[in-house]
C-alpha positions in Angstrom: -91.6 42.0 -116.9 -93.7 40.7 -119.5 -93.9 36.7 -120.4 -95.1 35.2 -123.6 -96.5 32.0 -124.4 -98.9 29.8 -123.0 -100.1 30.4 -119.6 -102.0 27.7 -117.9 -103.2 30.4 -115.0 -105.6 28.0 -113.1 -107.7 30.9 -112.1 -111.3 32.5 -113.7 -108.3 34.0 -116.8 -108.1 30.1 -117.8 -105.4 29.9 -120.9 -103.9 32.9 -121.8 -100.9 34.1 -124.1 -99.1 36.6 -121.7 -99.0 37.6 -118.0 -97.5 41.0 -116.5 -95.0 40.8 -113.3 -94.4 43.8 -111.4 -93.7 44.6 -107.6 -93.6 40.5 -107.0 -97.2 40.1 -107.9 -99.1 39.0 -111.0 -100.2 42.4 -112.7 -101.9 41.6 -116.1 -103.3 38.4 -117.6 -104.6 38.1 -121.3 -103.6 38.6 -125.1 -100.5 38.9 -126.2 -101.4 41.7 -128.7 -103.7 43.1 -126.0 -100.6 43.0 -123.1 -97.8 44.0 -125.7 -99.7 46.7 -126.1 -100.8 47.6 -123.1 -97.1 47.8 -121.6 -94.6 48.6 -124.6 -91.6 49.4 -122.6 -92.2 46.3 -120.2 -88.9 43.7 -120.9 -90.5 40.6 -122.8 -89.6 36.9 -122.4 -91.0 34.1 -124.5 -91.7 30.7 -123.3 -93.2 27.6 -123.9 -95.5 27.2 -121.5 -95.9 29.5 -117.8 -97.9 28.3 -115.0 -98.1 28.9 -111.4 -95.0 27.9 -109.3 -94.7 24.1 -108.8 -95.1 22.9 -105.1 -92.8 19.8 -103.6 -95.8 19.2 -101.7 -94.1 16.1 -99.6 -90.1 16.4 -99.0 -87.5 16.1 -96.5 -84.9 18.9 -97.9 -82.5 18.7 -95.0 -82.2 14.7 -96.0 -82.2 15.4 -99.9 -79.5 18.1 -99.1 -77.7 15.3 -97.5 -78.8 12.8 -99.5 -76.8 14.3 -102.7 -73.3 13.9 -101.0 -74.3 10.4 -100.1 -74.5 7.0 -101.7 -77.1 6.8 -104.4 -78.9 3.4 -104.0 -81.7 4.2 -106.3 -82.8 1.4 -108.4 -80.6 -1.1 -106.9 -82.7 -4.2 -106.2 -79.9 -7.1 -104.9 -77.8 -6.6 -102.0 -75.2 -7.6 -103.9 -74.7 -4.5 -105.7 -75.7 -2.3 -103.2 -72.6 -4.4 -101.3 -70.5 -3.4 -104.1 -71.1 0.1 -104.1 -70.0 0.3 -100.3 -66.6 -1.6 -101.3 -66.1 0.9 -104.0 -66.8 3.7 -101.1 -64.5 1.9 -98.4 -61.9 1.9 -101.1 -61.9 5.9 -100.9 -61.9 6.4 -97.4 -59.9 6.3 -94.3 -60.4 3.2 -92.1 -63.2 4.5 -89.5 -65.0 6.8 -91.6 -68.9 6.7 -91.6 -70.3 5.2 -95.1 -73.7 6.0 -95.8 -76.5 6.0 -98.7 -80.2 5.3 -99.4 -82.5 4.1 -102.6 -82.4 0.8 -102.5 -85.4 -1.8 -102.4 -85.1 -5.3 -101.4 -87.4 -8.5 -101.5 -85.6 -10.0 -98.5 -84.2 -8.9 -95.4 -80.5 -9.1 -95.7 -78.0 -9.6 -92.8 -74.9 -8.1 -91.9 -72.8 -10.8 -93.5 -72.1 -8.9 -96.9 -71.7 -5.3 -95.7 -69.1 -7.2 -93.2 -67.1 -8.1 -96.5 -67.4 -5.0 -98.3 -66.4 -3.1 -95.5 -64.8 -4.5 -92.7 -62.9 -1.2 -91.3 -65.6 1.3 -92.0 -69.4 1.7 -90.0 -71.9 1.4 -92.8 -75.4 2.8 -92.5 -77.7 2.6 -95.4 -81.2 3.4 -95.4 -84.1 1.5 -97.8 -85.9 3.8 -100.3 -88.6 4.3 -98.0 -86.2 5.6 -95.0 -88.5 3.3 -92.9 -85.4 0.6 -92.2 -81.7 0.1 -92.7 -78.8 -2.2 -93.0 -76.2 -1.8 -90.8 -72.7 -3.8 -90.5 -70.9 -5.5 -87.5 -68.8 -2.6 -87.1 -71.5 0.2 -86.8 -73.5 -2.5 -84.2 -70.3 -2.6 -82.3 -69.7 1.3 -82.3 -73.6 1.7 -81.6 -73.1 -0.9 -78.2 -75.9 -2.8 -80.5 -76.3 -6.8 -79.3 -78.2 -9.5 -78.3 -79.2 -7.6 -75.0 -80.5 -4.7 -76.8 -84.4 -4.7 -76.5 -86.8 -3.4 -79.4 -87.3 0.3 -79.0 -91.1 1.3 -79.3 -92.5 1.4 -82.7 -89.5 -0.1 -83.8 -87.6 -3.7 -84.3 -84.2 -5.4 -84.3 -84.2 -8.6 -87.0 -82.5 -11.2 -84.5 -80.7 -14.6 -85.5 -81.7 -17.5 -83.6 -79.3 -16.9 -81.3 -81.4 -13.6 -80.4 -78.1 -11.6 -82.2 -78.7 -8.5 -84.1 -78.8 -9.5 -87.9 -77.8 -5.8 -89.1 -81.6 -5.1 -90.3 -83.5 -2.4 -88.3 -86.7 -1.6 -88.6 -88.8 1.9 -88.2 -87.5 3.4 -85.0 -84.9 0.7 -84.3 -83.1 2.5 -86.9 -82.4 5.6 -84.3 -80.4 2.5 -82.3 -77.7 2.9 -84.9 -78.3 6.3 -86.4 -77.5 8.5 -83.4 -73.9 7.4 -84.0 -73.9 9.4 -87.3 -72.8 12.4 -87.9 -75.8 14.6 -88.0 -77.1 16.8 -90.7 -77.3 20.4 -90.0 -78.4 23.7 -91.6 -75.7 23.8 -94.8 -77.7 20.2 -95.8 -81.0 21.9 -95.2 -79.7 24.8 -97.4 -78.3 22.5 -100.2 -81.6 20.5 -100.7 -83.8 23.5 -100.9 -81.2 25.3 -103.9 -81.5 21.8 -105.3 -85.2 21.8 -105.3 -85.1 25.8 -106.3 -83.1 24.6 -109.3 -85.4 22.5 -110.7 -88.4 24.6 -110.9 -90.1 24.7 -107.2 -91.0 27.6 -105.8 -92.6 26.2 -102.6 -91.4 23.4 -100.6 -94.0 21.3 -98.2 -91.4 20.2 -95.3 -92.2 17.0 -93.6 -90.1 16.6 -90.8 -86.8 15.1 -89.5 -85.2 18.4 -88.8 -85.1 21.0 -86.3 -87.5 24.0 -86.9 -84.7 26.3 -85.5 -82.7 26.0 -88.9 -85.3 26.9 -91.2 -86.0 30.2 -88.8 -82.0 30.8 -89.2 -82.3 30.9 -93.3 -85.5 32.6 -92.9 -84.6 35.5 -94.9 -82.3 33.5 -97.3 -84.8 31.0 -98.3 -84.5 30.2 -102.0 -88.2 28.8 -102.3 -91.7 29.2 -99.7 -91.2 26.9 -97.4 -94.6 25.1 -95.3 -93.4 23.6 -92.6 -94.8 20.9 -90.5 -92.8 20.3 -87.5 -91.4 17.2 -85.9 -94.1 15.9 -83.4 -91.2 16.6 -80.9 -90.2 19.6 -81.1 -93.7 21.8 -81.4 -93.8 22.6 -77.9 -91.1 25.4 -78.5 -92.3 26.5 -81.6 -95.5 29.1 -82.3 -97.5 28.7 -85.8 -97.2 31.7 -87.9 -95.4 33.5 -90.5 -91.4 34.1 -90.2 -90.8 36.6 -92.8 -92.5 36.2 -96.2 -91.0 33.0 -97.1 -91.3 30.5 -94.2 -94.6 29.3 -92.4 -94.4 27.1 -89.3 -97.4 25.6 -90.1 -98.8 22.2 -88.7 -97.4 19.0 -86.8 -96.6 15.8 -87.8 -97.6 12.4 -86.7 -97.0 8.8 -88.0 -99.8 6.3 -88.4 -97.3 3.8 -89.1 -94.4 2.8 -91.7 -94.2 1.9 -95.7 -94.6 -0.9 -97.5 -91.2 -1.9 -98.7 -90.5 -2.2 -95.0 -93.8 -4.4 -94.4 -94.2 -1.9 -91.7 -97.7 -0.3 -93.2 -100.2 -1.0 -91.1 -102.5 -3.3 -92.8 -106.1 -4.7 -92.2 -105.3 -8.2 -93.8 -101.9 -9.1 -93.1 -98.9 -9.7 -95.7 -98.3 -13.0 -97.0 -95.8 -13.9 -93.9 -98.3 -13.6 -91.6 -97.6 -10.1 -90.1 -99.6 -7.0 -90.4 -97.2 -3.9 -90.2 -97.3 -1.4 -87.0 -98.7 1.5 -85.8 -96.1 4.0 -84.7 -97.6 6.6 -83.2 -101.5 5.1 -81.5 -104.5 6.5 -82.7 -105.1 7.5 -79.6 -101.8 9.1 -78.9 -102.4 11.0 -82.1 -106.1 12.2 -81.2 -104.9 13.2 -77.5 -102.1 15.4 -78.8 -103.5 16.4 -82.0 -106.3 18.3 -80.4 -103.7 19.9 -78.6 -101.8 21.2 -81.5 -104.8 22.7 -83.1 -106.0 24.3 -80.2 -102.2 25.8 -80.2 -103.4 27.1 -83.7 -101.3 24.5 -85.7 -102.5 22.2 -88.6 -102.3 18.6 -88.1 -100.7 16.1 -90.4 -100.4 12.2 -90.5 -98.4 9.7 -92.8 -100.6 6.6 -92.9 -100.1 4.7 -95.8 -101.7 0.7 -95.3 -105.4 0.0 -94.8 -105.2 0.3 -91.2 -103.6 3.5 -90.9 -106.0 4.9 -93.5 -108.6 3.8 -91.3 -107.6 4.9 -87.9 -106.4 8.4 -89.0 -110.1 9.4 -90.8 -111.6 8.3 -87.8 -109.6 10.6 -85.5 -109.8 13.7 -88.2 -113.6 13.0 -87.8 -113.3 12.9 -84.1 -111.3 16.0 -84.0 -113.2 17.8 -86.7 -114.9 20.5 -84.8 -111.2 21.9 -83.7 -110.1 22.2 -87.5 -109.1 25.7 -88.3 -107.2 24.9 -91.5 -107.1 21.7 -93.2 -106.3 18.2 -91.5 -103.5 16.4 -94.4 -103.1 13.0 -94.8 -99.7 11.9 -96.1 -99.5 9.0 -98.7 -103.2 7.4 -98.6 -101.5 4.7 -100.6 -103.7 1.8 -99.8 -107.7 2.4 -99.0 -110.5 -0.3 -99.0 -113.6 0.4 -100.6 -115.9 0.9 -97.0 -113.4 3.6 -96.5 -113.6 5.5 -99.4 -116.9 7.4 -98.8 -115.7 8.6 -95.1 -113.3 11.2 -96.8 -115.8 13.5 -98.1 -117.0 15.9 -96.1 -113.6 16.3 -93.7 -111.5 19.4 -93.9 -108.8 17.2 -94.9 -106.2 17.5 -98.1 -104.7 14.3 -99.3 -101.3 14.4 -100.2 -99.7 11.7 -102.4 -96.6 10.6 -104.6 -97.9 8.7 -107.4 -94.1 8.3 -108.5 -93.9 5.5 -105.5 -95.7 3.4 -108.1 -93.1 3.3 -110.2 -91.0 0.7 -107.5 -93.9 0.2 -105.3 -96.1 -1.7 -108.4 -94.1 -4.9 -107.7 -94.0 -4.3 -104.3 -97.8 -4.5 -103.9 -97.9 -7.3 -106.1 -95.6 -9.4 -104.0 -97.2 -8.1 -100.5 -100.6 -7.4 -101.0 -101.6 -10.1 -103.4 -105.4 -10.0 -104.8 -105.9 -6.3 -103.3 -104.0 -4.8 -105.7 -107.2 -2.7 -106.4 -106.9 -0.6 -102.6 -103.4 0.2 -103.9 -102.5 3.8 -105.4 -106.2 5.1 -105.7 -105.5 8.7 -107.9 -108.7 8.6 -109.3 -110.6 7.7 -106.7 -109.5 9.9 -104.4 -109.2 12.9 -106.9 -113.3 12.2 -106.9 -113.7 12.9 -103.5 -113.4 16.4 -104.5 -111.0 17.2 -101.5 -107.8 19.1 -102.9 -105.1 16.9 -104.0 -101.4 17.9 -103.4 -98.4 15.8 -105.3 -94.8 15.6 -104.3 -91.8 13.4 -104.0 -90.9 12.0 -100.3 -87.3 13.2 -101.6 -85.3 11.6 -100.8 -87.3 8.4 -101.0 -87.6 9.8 -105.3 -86.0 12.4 -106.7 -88.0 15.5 -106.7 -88.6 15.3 -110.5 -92.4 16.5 -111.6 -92.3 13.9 -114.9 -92.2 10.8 -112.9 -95.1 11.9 -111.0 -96.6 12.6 -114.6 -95.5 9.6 -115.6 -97.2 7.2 -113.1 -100.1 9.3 -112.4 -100.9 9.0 -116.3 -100.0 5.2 -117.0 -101.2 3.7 -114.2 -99.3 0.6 -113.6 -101.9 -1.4 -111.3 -104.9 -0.5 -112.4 -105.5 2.2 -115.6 -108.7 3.1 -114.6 -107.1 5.1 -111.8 -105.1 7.5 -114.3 -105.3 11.1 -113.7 -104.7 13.5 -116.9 -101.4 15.5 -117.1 -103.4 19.1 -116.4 -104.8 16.9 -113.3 -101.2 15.9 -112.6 -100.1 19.9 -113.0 -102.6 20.9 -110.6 -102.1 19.0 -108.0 -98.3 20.5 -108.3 -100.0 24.1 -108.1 -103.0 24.8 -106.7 -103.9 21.4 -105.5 -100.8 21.6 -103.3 -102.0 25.7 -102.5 -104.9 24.3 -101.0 -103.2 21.9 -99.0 -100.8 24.4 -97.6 -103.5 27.3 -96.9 -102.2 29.8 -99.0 -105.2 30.3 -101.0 -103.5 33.2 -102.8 -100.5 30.8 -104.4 -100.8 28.2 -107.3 -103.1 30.3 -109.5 -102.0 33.1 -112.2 -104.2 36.0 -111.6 -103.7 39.8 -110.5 -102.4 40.2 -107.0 -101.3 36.8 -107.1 -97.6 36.3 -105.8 -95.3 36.0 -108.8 -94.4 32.5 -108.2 -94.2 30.6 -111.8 -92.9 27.6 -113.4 -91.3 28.1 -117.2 -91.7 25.0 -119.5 -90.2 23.5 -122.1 -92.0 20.1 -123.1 -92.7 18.4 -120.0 -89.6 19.8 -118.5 -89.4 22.7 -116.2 -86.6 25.0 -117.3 -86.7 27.7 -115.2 -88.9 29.9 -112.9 -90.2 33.5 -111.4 -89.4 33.6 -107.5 -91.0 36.6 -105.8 -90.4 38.5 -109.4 -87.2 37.7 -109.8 -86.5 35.8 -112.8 -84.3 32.2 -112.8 -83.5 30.3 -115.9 -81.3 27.2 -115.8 
């Protein structure tokens, strides 16, 4: 298979006009006289632009598979309307069923009182764009045996009336209070997220937890993209890092540093303007203890830290648990960094992976939470000089998995435009940025005996891809 246009490769080849597939690997890279020639009979295919395979390098598929048969929420800032979309739900479904969604983003906490209205027969669960809290209804409470008794799970919260009653807003792991009631997702929503994902473009998923490991070993041989996997702190006592297959790698262990920012439950050096400071969920310490014991298992460690705090805590443990590193550490987010912090990345085996698209809701969000540090907020280009790899994905299905809002925000910064990246930057950090960050030092480059894992362009649009050699156009 021969393809035709330009090819950002990414590798020593730099641009070139043409690349040769065969046997699933990158054969030829050059001229397109020189490769027309060089392989007459070869079947040709002219594109815009061909690069390597994009990575989601941050997504919960199982959730996004879900998510797509749920209640879109996105962009919906009032309860009001979100309140209206459930009624609209309740409307179509018999008295009892479960209604549930996610996207929205609130300034305030809201209570029960509305969902109560909008559906007073039917549990409601609906999740905030960050997944880090929800908003529940009486009903769900009730079914849930939720009250005024109930205490505060660790690293979670229950917003209480003065009476000390439930107000239907759940923070972090007080969500799981209400959530277990749910239905629960299972290997068809896994499925159904990665062919979404497949669909537009991706031909390597970075999995970031909330769902079994045993599911992705059952599609192992179906897989539709290369899946990295990082396992649910949880569950890696059963599991064994490795290969499954060419397609799926158990690959590391995940920990939380703390929450997000919609939520206020980032941990945060200076507090937010009410006074509070966010949380830890898992403890430094907890993480340091049982992080050295995953990489001595021969797993690769991950944390989510997104405020100051977090930031903080987890470069001191990867700095503390350096000399067990066998692959890189990742950090998740790095959304908010103070300057003394900065200069303690470099020189860690560590990959930062980020979602500039957050920006695009979390701008506002900053504004209103972190007033006068809007500077520690979002820091692409200071981070990109650190010279570890950067890796860019989604949280889907916090955003939808779409590479152009990344571009988007990455390139017009809205906080601050001195931290803007440039698109090739942006592309790289979807290719061989995001490589890097999974290990596979082979992937996100076009170059002979790399797998033949591309991206087809049209604009700034992916339009189709090369998985494994095989040829997708949508």
């Amino acid at each position: 298979m021969l393809l035709l246009g330009r090819v950002i490769t990414f590798s020593e080849f730099g641009e070139a006009e043409a690349v040769y597939l065969q046997k699933g690997q990158v054969a030829d890279v050059g001229s397109r006289e020189a490769l027309c020639a060089r392989y007459p009979g070869a079947r040709r295919y002219t594109f815009e632009a061909i690069t390597p395979g994009l990575h989601e390098a941050h997504a919960h598929p199982q959730l996004w598979g879900q998510q797509l048969e749920s209640l879109d929420l996105q962009g919906l800032t009032e309860p009001e309307a979100v309140a209206q979309k459930v009624a609209e739900k309740a409307r179509q479904l018999p008295p009892g069923s479960w209604i549930r969604g996610a996207g929205y983003l609130f300034r305030e906490y809201p209570t029960r009182r509305l969902l109560d209205e909008a559906a007073p027969h039917h549990p409601v669960y609906l999740q905030s764009r960050d997944l880090h809290s929800a908003w529940v209804n009486s009903l769900a409470l009730a079914l849930a045996g939720v009250g005024a008794e109930t205490p505060d799970p660790p690293g979670g919260a229950l917003l209480r009336d003065e009476g000390g009653a439930p107000t239907g807003y759940l923070l972090e792991n007080a969500q799981g209070l209400v959530g277990r009631m749910l239905p629960r997702p299972g290997k068809a929503d896994l499925k159904r997220g990665l062919e979404d994902l497949a669909r537009r473009g991706y031909t390597a998923v970075h999995h970031m937890g909330w769902c079994p490991f045993e599911l992705a070993l059952e599609l192992a041989d179906e897989l539709p993209v290369r899946l990295w996997w990082a396992l649910d702190r949880e569950d890696w006592l059963e599991a064994s890092p490795g290969w499954h297959g060419d397609r799926l790698e158990l690959a590391a262990v995940k920990f939380f540093a703390d929450g997000a920012l919609g939520s206020r439950t980032a941990w945060m050096v200076e507090p937010y303007p009410d006074g509070s400071a966010g949380m830890p969920l898992d403890a430094p310490e907890q993480i340091e203890q049982e992080g050295r014991k995953v990489l001595e298992a021969g797993f690769g460690l991950t944390v989510h830290a997104i405020g100051t705090r977090a930031v903080q805590e987890v470069l001191g443990v990867f700095w503390r648990l350096k000399p067990w590193a066998r692959r890189p550490f990742r950090m998740e987010h790095v959304q908010h960094v103070r300057n003394p912090d900065l200069r303690r990345f470099s020189g860690l085996p560590l990959a930062l992976s980020l979602q500039p698209m957050h920006l695009l809701g979390d701008a506002e969000l900053v504004r209103q939470h972190q007033p006068g540090r809007e500077a520690e907020a979002f820091r692409l280009r200071d981070l990109w000089s650190t010279g570890l790899p950067v890796a860019f994905g989604s949280d889907a299905p916090v955003m939808r998995p779409l590479f152009e809002l990344n571009l988007q925000a990455a390139t017009q910064h809205p906080l601050n435009p001195k931290q803007n990246l440039t698109p090739e930057e942006v592309l790289w950090a979807h290719t061989r940025g995001a490589a890097l960050a999974a290990g596979w030092l082979e992937h996100g480059r076009i170059r002979p005996g790399a797998p033949a894992d591309l991206t087809l362009w049209e604009g700034e649009r992916p339009i189709g891809r090369v998985f494994a050699g095989q040829l997708e156009v949508v």
